[in-house]
Each structure stands twice: as structure tokens, then as C-alpha cells.
C-alpha positions as CSV (number, residue, x, y, z in Angstrom):
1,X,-48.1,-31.3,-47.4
2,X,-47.7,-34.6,-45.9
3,X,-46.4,-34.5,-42.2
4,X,-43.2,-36.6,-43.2
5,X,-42.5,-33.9,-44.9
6,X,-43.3,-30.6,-42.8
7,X,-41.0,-32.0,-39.7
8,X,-37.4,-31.4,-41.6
9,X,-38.7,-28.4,-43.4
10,X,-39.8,-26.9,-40.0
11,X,-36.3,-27.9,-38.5
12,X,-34.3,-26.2,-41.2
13,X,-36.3,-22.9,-41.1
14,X,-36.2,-22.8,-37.0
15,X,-32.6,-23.6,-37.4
16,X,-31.9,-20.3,-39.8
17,X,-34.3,-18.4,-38.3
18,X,-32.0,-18.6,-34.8
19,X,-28.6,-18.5,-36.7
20,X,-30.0,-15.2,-38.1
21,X,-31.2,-13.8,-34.9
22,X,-28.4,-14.4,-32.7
23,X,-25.8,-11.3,-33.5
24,X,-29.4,-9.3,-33.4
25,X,-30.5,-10.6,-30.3
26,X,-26.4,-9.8,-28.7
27,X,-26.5,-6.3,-30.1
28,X,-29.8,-6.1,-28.7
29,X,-28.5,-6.8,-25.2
30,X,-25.4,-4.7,-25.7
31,X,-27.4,-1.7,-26.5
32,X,-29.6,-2.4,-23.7
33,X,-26.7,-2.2,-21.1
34,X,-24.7,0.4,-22.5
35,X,-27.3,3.6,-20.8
36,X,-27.0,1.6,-17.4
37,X,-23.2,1.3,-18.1
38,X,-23.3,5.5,-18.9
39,X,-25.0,6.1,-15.9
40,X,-22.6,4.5,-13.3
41,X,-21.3,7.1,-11.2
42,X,-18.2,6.6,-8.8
43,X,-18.4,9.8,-6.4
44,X,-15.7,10.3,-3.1
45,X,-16.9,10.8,0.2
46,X,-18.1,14.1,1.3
47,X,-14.8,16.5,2.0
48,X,-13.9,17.6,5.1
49,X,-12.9,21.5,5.0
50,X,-11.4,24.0,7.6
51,X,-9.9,23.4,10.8
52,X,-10.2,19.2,12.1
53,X,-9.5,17.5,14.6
54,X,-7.9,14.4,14.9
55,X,-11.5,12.9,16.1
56,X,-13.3,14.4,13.3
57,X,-10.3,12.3,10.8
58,X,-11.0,9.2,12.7
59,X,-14.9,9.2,12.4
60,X,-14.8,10.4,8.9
61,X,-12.6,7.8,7.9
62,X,-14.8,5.3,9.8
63,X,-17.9,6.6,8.4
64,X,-16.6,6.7,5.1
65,X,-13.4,4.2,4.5
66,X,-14.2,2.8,1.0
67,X,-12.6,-1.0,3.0
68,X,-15.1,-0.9,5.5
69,X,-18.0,0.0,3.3
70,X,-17.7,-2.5,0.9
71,X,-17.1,-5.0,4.1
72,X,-20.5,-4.1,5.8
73,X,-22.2,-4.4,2.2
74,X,-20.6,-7.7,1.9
75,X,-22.1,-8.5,6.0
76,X,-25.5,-7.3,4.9
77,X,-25.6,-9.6,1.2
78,X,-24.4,-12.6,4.1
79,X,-27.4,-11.2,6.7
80,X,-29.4,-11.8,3.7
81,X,-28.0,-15.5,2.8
82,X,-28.3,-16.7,6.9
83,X,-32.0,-15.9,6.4
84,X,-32.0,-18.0,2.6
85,X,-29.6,-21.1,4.6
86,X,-32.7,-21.4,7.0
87,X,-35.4,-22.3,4.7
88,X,-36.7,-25.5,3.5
89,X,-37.3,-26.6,0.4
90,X,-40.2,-25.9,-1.9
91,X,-43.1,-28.2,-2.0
92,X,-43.7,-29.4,-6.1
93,X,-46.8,-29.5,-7.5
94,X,-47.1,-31.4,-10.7
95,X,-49.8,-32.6,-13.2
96,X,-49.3,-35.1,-15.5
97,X,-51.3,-36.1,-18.4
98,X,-51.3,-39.8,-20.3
99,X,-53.0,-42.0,-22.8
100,X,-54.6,-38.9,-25.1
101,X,-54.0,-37.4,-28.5
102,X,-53.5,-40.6,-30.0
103,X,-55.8,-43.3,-32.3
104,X,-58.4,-45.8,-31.3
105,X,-59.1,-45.9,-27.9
106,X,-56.9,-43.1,-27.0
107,X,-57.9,-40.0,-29.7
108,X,-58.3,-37.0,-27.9
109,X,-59.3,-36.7,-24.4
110,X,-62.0,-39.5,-23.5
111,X,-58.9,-42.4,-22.5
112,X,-56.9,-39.7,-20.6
113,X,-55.3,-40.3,-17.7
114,X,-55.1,-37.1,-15.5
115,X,-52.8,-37.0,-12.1
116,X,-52.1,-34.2,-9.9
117,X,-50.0,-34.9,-7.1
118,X,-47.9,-32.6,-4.3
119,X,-44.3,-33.8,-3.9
120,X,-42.0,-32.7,-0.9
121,X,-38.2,-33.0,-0.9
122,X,-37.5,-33.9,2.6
123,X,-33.4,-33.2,4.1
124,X,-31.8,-35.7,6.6
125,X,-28.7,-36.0,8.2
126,X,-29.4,-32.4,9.6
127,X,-28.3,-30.3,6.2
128,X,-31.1,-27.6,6.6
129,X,-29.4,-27.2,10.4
130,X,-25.9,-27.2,9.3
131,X,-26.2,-25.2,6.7
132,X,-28.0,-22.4,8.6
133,X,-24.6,-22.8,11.3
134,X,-22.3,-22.4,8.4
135,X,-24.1,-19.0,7.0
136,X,-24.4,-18.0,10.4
137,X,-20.7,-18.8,11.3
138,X,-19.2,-16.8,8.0
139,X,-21.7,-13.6,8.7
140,X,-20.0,-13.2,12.7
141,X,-16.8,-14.2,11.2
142,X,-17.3,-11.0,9.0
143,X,-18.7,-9.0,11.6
144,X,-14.6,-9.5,13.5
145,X,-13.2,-8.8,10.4
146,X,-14.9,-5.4,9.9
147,X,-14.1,-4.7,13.7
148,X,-10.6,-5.8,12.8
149,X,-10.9,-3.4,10.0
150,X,-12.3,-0.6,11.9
151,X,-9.2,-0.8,14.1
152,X,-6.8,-0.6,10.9
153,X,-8.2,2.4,9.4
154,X,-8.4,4.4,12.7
155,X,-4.8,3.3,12.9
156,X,-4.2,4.1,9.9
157,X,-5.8,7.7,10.2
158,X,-4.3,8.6,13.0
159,X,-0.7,8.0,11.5
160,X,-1.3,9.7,9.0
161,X,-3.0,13.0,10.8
162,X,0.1,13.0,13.1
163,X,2.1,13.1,9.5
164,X,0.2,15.8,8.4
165,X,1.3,17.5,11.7
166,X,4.7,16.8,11.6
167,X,4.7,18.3,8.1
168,X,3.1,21.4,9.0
169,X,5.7,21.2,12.0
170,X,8.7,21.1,9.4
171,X,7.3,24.0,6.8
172,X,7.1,26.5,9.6
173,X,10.7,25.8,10.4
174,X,11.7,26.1,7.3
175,X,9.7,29.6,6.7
176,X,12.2,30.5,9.7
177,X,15.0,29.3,8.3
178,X,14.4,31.1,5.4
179,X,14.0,34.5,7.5
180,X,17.2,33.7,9.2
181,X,18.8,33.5,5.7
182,X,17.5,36.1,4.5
183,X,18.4,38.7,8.2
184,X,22.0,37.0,7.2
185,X,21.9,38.1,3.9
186,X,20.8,41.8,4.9
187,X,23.7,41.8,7.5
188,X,26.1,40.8,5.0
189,X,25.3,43.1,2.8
190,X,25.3,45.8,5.4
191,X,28.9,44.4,6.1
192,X,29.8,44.9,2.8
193,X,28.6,48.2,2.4
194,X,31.0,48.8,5.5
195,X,34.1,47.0,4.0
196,X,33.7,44.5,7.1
197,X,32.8,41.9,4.8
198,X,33.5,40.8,1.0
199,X,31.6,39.9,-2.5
200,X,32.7,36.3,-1.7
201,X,30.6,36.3,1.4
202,X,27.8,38.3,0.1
203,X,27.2,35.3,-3.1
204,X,27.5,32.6,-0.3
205,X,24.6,34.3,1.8
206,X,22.5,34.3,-1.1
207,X,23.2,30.5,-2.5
208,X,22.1,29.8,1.2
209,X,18.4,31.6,0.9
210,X,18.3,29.7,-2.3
211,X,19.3,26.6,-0.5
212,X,16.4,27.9,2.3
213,X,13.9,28.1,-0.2
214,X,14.2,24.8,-2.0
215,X,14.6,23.0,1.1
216,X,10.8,25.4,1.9
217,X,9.2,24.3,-1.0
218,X,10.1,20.5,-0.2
219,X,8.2,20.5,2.8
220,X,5.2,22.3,1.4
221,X,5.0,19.5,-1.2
222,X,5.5,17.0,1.9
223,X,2.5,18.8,3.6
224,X,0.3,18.6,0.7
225,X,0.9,15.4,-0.1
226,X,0.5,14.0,3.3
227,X,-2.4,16.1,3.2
228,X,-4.2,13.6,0.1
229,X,-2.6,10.9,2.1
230,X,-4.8,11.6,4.7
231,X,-7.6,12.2,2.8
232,X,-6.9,8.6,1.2
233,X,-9.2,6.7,4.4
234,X,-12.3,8.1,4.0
235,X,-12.0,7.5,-0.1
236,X,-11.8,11.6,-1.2
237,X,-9.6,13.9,-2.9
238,X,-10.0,17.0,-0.9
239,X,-7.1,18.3,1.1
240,X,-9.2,22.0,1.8
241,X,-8.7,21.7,5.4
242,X,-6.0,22.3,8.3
243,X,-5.1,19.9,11.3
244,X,-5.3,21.3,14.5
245,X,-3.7,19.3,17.1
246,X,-0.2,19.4,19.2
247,X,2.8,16.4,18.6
248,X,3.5,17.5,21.7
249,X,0.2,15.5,23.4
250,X,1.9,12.3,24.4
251,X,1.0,11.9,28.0
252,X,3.5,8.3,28.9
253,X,2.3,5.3,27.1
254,X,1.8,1.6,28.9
255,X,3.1,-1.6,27.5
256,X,0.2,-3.8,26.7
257,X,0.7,-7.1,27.6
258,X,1.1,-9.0,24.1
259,X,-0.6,-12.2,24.6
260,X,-3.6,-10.5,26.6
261,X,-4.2,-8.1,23.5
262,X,-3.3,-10.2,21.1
263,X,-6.3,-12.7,22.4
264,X,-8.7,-10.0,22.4
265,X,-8.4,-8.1,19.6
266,X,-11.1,-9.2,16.6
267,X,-8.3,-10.1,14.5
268,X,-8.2,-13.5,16.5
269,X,-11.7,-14.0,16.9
270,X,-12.3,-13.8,13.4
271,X,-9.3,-16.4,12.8
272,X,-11.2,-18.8,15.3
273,X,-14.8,-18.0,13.5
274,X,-12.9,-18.8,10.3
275,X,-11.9,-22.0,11.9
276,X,-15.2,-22.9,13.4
277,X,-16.7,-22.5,9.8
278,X,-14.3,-24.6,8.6
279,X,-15.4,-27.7,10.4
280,X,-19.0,-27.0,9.9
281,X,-18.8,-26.6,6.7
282,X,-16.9,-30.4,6.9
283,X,-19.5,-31.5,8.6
284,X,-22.3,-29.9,6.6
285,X,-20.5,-31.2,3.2
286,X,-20.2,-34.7,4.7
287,X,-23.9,-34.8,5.5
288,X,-24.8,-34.5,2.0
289,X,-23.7,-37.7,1.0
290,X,-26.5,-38.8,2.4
291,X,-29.5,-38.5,-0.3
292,X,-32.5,-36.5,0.6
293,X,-35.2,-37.6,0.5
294,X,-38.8,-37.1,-1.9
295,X,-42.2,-38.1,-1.4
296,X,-45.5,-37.4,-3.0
297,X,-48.8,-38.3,-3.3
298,X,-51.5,-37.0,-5.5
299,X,-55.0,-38.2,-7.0
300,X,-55.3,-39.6,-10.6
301,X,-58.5,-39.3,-12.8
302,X,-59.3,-42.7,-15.5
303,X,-61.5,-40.5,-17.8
304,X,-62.7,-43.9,-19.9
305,X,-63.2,-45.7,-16.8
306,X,-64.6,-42.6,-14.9
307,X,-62.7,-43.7,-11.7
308,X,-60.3,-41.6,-9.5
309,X,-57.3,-43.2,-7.4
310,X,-54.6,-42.5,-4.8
311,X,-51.2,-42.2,-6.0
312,X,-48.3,-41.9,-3.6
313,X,-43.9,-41.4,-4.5
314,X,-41.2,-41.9,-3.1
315,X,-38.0,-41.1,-4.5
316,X,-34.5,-41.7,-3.3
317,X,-31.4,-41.2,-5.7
318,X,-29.2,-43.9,-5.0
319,X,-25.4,-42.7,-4.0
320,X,-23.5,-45.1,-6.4
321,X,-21.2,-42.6,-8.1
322,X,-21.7,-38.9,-6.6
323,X,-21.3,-39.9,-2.7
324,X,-20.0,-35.8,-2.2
325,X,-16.9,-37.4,-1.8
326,X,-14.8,-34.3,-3.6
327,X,-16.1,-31.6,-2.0
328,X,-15.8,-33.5,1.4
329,X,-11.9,-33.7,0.8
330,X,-11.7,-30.4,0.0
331,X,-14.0,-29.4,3.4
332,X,-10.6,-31.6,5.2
333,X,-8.1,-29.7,3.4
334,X,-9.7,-26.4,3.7
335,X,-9.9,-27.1,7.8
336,X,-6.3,-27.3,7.6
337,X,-5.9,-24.6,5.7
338,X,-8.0,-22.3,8.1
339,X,-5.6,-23.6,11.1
340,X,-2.7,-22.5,9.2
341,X,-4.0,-18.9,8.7
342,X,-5.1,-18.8,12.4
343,X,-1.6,-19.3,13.7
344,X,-0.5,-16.5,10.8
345,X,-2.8,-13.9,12.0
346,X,-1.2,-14.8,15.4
347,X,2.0,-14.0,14.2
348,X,1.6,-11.4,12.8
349,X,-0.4,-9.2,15.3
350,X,2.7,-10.3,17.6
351,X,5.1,-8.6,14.8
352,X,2.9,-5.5,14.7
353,X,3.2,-5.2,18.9
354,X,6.9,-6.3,19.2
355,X,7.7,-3.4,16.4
356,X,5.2,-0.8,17.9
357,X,6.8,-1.5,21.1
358,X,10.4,-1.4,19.7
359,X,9.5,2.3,17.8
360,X,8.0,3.7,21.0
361,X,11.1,3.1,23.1
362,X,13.2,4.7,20.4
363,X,11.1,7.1,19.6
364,X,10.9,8.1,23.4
365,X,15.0,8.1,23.6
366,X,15.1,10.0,20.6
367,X,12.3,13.0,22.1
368,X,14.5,13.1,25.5
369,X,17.7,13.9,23.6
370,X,16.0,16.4,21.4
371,X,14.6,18.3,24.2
372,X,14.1,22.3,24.7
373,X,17.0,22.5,26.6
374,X,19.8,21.3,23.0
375,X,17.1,22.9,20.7
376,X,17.9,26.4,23.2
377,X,21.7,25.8,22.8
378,X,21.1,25.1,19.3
379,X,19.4,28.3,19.0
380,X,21.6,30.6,21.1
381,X,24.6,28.9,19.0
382,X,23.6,30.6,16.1
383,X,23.3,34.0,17.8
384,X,26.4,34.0,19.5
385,X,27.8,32.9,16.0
386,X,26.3,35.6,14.0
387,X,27.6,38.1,17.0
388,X,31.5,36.7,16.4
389,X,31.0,36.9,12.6
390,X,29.6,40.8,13.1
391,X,32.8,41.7,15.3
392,X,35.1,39.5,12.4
393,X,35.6,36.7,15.0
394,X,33.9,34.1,12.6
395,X,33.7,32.8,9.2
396,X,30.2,32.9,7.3
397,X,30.8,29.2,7.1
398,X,30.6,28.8,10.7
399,X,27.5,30.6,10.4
400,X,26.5,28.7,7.9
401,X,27.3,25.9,9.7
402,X,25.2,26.8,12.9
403,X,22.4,27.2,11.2
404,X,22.2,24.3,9.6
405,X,22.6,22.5,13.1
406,X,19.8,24.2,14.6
407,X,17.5,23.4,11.5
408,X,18.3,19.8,11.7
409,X,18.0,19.6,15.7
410,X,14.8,21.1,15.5
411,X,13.5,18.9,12.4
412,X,14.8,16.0,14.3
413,X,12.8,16.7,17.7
414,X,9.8,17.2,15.4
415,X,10.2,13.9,14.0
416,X,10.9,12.3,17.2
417,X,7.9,13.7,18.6
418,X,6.1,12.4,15.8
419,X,7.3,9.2,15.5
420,X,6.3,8.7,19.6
421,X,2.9,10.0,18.8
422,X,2.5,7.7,15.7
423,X,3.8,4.6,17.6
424,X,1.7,5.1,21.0
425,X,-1.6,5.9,19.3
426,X,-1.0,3.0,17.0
427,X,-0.3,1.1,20.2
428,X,-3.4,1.8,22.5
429,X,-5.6,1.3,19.1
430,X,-4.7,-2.3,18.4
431,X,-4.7,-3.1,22.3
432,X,-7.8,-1.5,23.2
433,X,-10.8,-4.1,24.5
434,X,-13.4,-5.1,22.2
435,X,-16.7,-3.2,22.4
């Protein structure tokens, strides 16, 4: 077969043989993935079970917060790419053969012309440098963002402990409430018995332990499900444990100063990191509109002449069309873009202080009219209201009535002492110097 004649025959059958191949070769790759796909497992963090602490939480949570983990893998991968940013380029070696595998002079090897040369791509305008600054500059702008995070999730944790303790709080006044409904009932029914009291009173009394109950199961569902809301920071589904811990601990909070702790918490650091890396990355992207750049040099072989010679390159690609000048506009925009977060991140750490402050001066009003002293006359209310219904000097709506005041004063100082708790922890966290 003449080679005119092979070349288009070869071409057709290559260009079959891949059209043939290609849904083969996909479902191929498909089945090759599919056991690695099976085998992906997405397991919670270790549960925490029996009696914790609010410390135990907090180091859980920081130990095992799905944010912050993915956050230090993400630190670790740009550890990795500082390291990459810092090297030079790779030296080229190349061999390059001419003049052979043709007719007269040049069939097969004897009029070859062999060359083996080492080339070098050399960077100016400082690029290696910059670029090593600009890897560097995102990896500690990462490290204040994980420190920023840190705070966030212990904040976070903490709240949501103290809600777990306020719930607690609330069920076991509602188990007493349903007791004292259920001691009303009994004396009712005593009444009754008696003819100090009627059927009318006895059906209230019971619509009242059904109204105890409800509101009883309420808060257990409120404690279980701040429960999983706790679990939530450290990433697992557990709620088998039991917080142990007093809302009762707040020892007088003071005022941070805003500006002072808004300058040094990470959250601002990392807005000026982000900033920095802005401009070098400016400067790096301008630098590269400068072309790098090659030189060579090698020895080449004349095999007909049997003679060997120097050869030495240089290569510089000329900047006529690609002068970088895109990604240098965007490297401008970007820096004002990276000012513009800066002075949001300002903001709003100054919203979270001014509304942290605000809560923990109501929530401190709030705890000093709730005290012991209205939640005792609250309490002795109710007896001496029980008392005047027993001698027929009350209604069983007044009773009624009493006890539904002393449930609500004593949910309310819970939640007051909560809320002071919540807002003073959350305070000292944000505020707290950088380690």
C-alpha cells in the first residue's frame, strides 16, 4: 500500500477507534470513583456524656467546632503554598535533534545535528519575593481569622450552656408548679368532700394541673432542645449529658472600653492583614508586566562534520499585547474593596459591644427587681391565699391567680439571671487580650 494512501486510512480508523472508546473510557472512570464515593464517611465529634462543666463545653467545642476545623485545614493547605510561593523555577533541560531521517545527504543519522542545552527561566522585578509576601500575608491573615473564630464559638458556647441552664432552671419550676396544682387539687377535693367547696371549683383545679402539665412538657422540650443546640459547636448529635453550673455566678462585670477592645481583638488584625495582602498582591500583579526572563546554553554535535559547538539562548517574550494589565486593575479594585470590609468589620464589632453593653445594663435592672426578697412575697402570696380560700375568704381564682404570679416572677428572675450571664460572658470573651 502506497503511503499516500495509508495516511487517511490511518486517520479515519484512529478517529473511530476514539469515538468508540470515549463512553467506555467515562464509564470506566465512573465505576472507578463510585467505591471511593461509597466509602466517604461523615462521623460527629466524640459525645460528651454525664455531668459538664461549662469549661469542658468550651474546650470541646474548640477542639471540635466543625468552623474552626475546616479553618485550620484551610491554614495548613496555605502553610503548604508559603513553602510552594518561595521556590524558583525549574531549570529545562532539552535535546533537540535535526537534519536526519530524510534523503541524500540527510538519510538516517550520519547528517544529524544533535543539541543538548540547559535553559533557566530567570524572574525580575522581585516576583519570586512578592509572591512569597503575598502567601505569607493570606496564611497570618488566616491565622486572625481562626483566632477571631475561636472567640465566636466559645461565645457561642457559652450562650448556649447558660440556655441550657436557664432551661433546666424553668423545668424544675414548672415540676413545682405542677405539685402546687396538684396539693390545690387534693384540698379542693377535701373541701368538697366537706361541702366547703363546689363541683365548679373542683373542674377548675383540675383544668389548672392540666394547664401545669402542658406548660411542664414545654419546658422539657425547651431543655432538650437547647440541649442539641448546645451540642451543635462541637459538630455532634448527643445531648446524654447534664450541665452543672449556677446562673447565679455573675460576680459585677466591667465596661470594656470599645475602641481599646475593638483594636485588639483578631477580628481587626485580620481586616488589616486582609488589607496588607491587598496591596501586595497590587504590587506583586504589577511586577509581572515585566517579562521574565530565559537563558540557555547547551553543546551541539555536527555528526557529518564530526565537530561540536557552543550554543547559548536567550529568550524574552515581548509585552506588546498581555502587559498584566487586567489583573493589575482588578489588584486596584480589590485594594478598595479590602478597605471597605476593614471599616465593616469595625462596625460591626462596635454594634456587637454597644448591644452587649445595652443587654447587660438591662439585664442587671431586670435581676435587681426580680430579687429573693418579691420572689418571697410572691411565694408567701400564694400561701396566705390558699389559707383565705381554706377559711372561704377567697375565690379559687384568686388562687389561681397567685399562682400564676409567683410562676411568672420566678421564670422571670431566671431569665434575668440568664440573660446577665449570657451578656457578661459574651462581653469579657470578645474583649479579652490576644494571646
Amino acid at each position: 500500500m502506497q503511503f499516500k494512501h495509508f495516511l487517511p486510512l490511518a486517520t479515519a480508523l484512529l478517529f473511530a477507534s476514539c469515538s468508540s472508546n470515549r463512553p467506555t473510557q467515562s464509564s470506566k472512570a465512573t465505576d472507578t470513583y463510585r467505591p471511593a464515593i461509597q466509602n466517604i464517611s461523615l462521623s460527629s465529634a466524640p459525645f460528651l456524656k454525664g455531668t459538664i462543666t461549662r469549661e469542658n463545653a468550651i474546650r470541646h467545642a474548640l477542639g471540635y467546632s466543625p468552623i474552626l476545623q475546616s479553618q485550620r485545614a484551610e491554614l495548613r493547605a496555605l502553610q503548604a503554598e508559603t513553602v510552594q510561593a518561595g521556590l524558583p523555577p525549574n531549570p529545562e533541560l532539552g535535546i533537540e535533534i535535526e537534519n536526519f531521517a530524510g534523503s541524500g545527504g540527510s538519510r538516517g543519522f550520519d547528517g544529524a545535528e544533535i543539541t543538548a542545552a540547559l535553559s533557566q527561566r530567570l524572574e525580575v522585578a522581585g516576583k519570586r519575593s512578592k509572591r512569597t509576601l503575598v502567601a505569607a500575608l493570606e496564611t497570618e491573615a488566616a491565622k486572625a481569622e481562626i483566632a477571631s473564630s475561636e472567640r465566636d464559638v466559645t461565645v457561642a458556647t457559652d450562650r448556649a450552656f447558660t440556655t441550657l441552664l436557664e432551661a433546666q432552671a424553668v423545668t424544675a419550676l414548672s415540676i413545682s408548679n405542677v405539685s402546687r396544682a396538684e396539693e390545690n387539687l387534693a384540698t379542693i377535693n377535701a373541701l368538697l368532700e366537706a361541702g366547703k367547696s363546689t363541683s365548679i371549683d373542683v373542674g377548675r383545679a383540675k383544668l389548672a394541673v392540666s394547664e401545669a402539665k402542658e406548660l411542664l412538657t414545654e419546658a422539657r422540650l425547651a431543655e432538650s432542645n437547647a440541649a442539641v443546640e448546645l451540642s451543635r459547636n462541637w459538630g455532634g448529635g448527643g445531648t446524654d449529658f447534664t450541665p452543672q453550673g449556677s446562673l447565679t455566678s455573675y460576680e459585677g462585670a466591667i465596661l470594656p472600653q470599645v475602641d481599646e477592645a475593638i483594636s485588639r481583638h483578631p477580628l481587626t488584625r485580620a481586616a488589616s492583614l486582609r488589607f496588607a495582602l491587598a496591596e501586595a498582591t497590587y504590587d506583586l500583579e504589577s511586577a509581572k508586566r515585566f517579562s521574565d526572563i530565559e537563558i540557555g546554553g547547551g553543546i551541539r554535535q555536527l555528526r557529518d562534520a564530526d565537530e561540536t559547538a557552543a550554543v547559548v539562548g536567550v529568550s524574552i517574550p515581548l509585552p506588546l499585547f498581555n502587559r498584566n494589565q487586567g489583573n493589575i486593575k482588578a489588584a486596584k479594585e480589590r485594594l478598595d474593596r479590602s478597605r471597605a470590609e476593614a471599616r465593616g468589620k469595625e462596625s460591626e464589632l462596635r454594634s456587637r459591644f454597644t448591644m452587649l453593653t445595652s443587654d447587660l445594663r438591662t439585664a442587671h435592672t431586670r435581676v435587681a427587681q426580680f430579687n429573693s426578697q418579691t420572689v418571697n412575697v410572691a411565694r408567701q402570696a400564694l400561701a396566705d391565699t390558699n389559707l383565705a380560700y381554706s377559711s372561704g375568704k377567697a375565690s379559687l381564682l384568686e388562687v389561681l391567680d397567685a399562682r400564676k404570679t409567683l410562676l411568672q416572677v420566678e421564670r422571670g428572675q431566671v431569665r434575668a439571671q440568664a440573660d446577665l450571664l449570657r451578656a457578661n460572658n459574651s462581653l469579657k470573651t470578645l474583649s479579652q487580650p490576644n494571646k
